[in-house]
C-alpha positions in Angstrom: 0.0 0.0 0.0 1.6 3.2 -1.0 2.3 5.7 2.0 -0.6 8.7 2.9 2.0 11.2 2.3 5.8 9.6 1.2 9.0 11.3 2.6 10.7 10.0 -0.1 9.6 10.2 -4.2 11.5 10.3 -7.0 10.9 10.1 -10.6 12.5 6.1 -10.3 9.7 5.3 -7.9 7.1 7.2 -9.6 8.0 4.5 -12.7 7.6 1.6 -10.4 4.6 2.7 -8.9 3.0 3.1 -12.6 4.1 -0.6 -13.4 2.2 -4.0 -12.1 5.0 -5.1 -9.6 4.5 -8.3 -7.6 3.9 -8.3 -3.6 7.6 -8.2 -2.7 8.4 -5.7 -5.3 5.0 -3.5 -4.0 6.9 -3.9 -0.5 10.4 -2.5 -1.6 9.4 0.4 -3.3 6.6 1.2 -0.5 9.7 1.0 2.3 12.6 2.9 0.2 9.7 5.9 -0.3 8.5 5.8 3.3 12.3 5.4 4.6 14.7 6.3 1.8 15.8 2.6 1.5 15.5 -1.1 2.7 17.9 -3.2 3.8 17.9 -6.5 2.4 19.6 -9.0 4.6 21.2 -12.6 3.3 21.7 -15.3 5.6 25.1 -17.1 6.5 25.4 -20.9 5.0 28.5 -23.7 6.3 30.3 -22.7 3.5 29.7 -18.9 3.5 28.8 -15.9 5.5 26.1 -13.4 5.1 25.5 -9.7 4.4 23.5 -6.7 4.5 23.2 -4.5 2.0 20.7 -0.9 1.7 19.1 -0.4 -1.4 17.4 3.4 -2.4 20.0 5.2 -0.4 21.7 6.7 -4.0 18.2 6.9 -5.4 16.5 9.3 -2.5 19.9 11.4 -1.6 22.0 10.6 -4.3 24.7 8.9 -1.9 26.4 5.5 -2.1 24.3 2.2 -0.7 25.7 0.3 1.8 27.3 -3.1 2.2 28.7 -5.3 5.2 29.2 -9.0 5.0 29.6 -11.7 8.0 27.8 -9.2 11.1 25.2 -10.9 12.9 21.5 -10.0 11.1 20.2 -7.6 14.1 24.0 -5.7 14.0 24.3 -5.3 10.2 20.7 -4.2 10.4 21.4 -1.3 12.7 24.9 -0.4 11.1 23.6 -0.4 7.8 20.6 1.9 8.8 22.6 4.5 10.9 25.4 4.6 7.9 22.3 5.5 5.6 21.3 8.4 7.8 24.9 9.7 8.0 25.1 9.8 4.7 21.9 11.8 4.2 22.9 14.1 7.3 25.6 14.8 5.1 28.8 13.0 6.4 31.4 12.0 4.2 31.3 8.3 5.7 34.5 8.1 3.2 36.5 10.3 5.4 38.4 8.7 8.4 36.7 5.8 11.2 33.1 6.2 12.3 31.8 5.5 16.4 28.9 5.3 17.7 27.5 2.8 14.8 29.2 -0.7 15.7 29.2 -0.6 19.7 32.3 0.2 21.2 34.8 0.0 18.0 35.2 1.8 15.1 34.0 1.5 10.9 35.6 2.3 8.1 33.6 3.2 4.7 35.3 2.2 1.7 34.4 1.8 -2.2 33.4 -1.3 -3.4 34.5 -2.9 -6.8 31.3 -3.1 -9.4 32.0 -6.4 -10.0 31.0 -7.3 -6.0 27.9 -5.1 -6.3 27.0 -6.9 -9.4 27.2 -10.1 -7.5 26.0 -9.9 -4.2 23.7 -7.2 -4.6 20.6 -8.5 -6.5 17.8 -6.4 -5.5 19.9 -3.2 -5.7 20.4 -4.1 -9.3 17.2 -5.1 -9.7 16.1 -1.5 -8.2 18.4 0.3 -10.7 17.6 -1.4 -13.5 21.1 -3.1 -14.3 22.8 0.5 -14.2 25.7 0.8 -12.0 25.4 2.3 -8.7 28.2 3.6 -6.2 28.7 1.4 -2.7 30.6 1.5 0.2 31.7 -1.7 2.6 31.5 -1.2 6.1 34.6 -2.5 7.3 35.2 -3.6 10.9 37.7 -4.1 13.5 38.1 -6.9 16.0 37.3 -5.8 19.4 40.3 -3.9 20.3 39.7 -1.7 16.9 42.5 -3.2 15.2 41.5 -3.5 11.5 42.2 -6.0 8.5 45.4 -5.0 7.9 46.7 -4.0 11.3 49.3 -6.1 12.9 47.7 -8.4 15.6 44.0 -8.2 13.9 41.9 -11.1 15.7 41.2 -13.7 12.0 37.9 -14.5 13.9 36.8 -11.1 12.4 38.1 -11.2 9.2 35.9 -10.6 6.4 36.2 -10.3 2.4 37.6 -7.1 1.0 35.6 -6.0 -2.0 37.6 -2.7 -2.9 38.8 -2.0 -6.3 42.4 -2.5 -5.6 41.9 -5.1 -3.2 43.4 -8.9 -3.9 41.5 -12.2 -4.4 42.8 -14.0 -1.2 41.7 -17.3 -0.2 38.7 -15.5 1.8 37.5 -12.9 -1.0 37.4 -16.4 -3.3 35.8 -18.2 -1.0 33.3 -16.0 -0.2 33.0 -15.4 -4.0 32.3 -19.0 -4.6 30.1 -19.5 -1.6 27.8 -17.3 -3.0 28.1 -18.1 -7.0 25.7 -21.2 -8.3 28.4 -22.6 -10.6 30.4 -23.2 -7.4 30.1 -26.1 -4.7 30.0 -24.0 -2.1 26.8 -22.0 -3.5 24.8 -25.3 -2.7 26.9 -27.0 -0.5 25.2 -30.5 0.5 27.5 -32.2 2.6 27.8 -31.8 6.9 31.7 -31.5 6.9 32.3 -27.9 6.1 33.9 -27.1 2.5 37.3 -27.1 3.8 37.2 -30.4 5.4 40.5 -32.4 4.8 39.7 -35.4 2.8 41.8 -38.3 1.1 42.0 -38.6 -2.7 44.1 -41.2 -4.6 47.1 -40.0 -6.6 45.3 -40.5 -10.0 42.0 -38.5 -9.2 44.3 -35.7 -7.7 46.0 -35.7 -10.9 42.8 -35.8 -13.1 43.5 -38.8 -14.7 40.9 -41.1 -13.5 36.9 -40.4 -11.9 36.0 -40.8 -8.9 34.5 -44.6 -8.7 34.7 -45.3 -5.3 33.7 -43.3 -2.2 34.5 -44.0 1.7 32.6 -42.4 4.5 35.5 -44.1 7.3 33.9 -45.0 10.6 36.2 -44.6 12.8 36.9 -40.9 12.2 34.7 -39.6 10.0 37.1 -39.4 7.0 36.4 -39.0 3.9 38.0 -40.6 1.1 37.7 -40.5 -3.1 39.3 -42.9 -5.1 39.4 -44.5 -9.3 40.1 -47.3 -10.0 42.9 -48.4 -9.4 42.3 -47.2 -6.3 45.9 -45.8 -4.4 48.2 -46.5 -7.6 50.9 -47.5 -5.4 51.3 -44.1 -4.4 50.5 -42.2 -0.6 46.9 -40.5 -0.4 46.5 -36.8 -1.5 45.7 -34.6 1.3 42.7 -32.0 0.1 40.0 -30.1 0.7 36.6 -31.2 0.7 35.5 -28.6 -2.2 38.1 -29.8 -4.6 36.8 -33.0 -5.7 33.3 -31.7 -5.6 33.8 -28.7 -7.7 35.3 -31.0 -10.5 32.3 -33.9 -10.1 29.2 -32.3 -8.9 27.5 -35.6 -9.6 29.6 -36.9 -6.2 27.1 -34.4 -3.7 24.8 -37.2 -4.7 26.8 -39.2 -1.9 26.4 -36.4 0.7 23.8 -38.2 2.6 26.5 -41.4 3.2 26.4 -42.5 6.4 29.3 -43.3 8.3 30.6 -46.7 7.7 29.6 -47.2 4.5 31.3 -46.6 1.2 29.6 -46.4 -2.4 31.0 -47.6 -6.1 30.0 -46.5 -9.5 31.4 -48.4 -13.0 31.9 -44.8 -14.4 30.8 -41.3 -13.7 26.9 -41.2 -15.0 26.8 -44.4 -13.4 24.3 -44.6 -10.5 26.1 -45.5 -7.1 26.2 -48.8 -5.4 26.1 -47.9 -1.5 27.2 -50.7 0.9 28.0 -51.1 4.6 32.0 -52.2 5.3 31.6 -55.3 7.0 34.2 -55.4 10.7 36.9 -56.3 8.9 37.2 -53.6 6.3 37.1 -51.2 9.0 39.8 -52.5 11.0 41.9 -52.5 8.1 
């Protein structure tokens, strides 16, 4: 229902509210004109955290939206509402750290690369059409205020960097792939985490034989994938979970395995064989 008397109207709104939008999309456009934006909110996964992001702030004030990834829900929530009234105050969020927003530390603001906006931002680009759109990460510290790059910074805060000059580590990919569906991680099926350690013989390692045989080990949990000619007289290949699924989806058919058991296929398009090792396969 459109608001008695909107705070906020501009001519992109106006063109929503002449088209026939569906119940969610009546619901945006009603809260960015009432508000000045929403904040849509994206929950965390095993493989992945989540993030809060405004959409309407650049819309209704002409200043960047607003983007944090891996808060809890209620925090991003408040952070991400009291950095869009800054902006419109005025501030320069961009200039220096920020209190009073994220309890007793400070936030930085800085640009975000396109490319992340693009892909984590859905609704905002749904909002503006496909047109790009200037953001800003809210960046914050571990609890003594030491940030990302600051010697000492506490890893349990860490978070992915999405600035323009900023480097694909191992958590911007991962984060990346957690959240893109031609990756593993997007739909990850299994109960060990992505990053699990698991056993692979030498030859699927190498790429040059499928997966045929799959052991969920008893005793602790291991996992283990394996061709045909199962070890080929060399050690197992120490990897992470991910690895093996990324390059044969068809194996998170297997993710329900229980412990114990192992499963075999002929060849990959193969349906699996699941049995049960008997006492003496386990002890071995």
């Amino acid at each position: 229902m459109r608001p008695a008397s909107p705070k906020y109207e501009t001519v992109r709104i106006q063109r929503f509210r002449a088209m026939k939008l569906g119940k969610a999309d009546k619901q945006t456009i009603g809260r960015i004109e009432k508000f000045g934006c929403e904040v849509v909110q994206v929950k965390s996964t095993i493989s992945g955290p989540g993030w809060s992001y405004s959409v309407g702030v650049f819309d209704t004030s002409g200043k960047p939206e607003i983007i944090t990834v891996g808060l809890q829900e209620d925090v991003a929530l408040v952070l991400v509402n009291e950095a869009a009234n800054s902006l419109r105050s005025g501030v320069d969020l961009t200039q220096g750290r920020h209190s009073n927003m994220l309890g007793d530390v400070e936030c930085e603001f800085r640009p975000v690369d396109s490319k992340w906006a693009k892909h984590l931002m859905g609704w905002a680009v749904w909002y503006y059409e496909g047109a790009d759109f200037p953001v800003l990460q809210a960046v914050y510290p571990d609890l003594k205020n030491r940030f990302p790059e600051d010697e000492g910074f506490d890893s349990a805060f860490q978070q992915p960097l999405m600035q323009p000059n900023s480097q694909m580590t191992t958590v911007e990919s991962d984060f990346w792939a957690s959240t893109d569906p031609k990756s593993s991680l997007f739909d990850w099926k299994f109960l060990d985490p992505p990053h699990t350690r698991v056993y692979l013989s030498k030859t699927v390692h190498e790429g040059t034989e499928p997966v045929t045989y799959v052991s969920h080990d008893a005793d602790d949990g291991a996992w283990q994938f394996l061709g045909d000619s199962m070890s080929d007289g060399g050690g197992p290949v120490i990897s992470c979970f991910h690895h093996p699924i990324d390059d044969d989806r068809s194996l998170s058919e297997l993710a329900d395995l229980p412990l114990g058991w192992y499963a075999e296929r002929s060849r990959p398009g193969e349906p699996w064989i699941r049995k049960v090792h008997d006492t003496e396969d386990a002890s071995d």
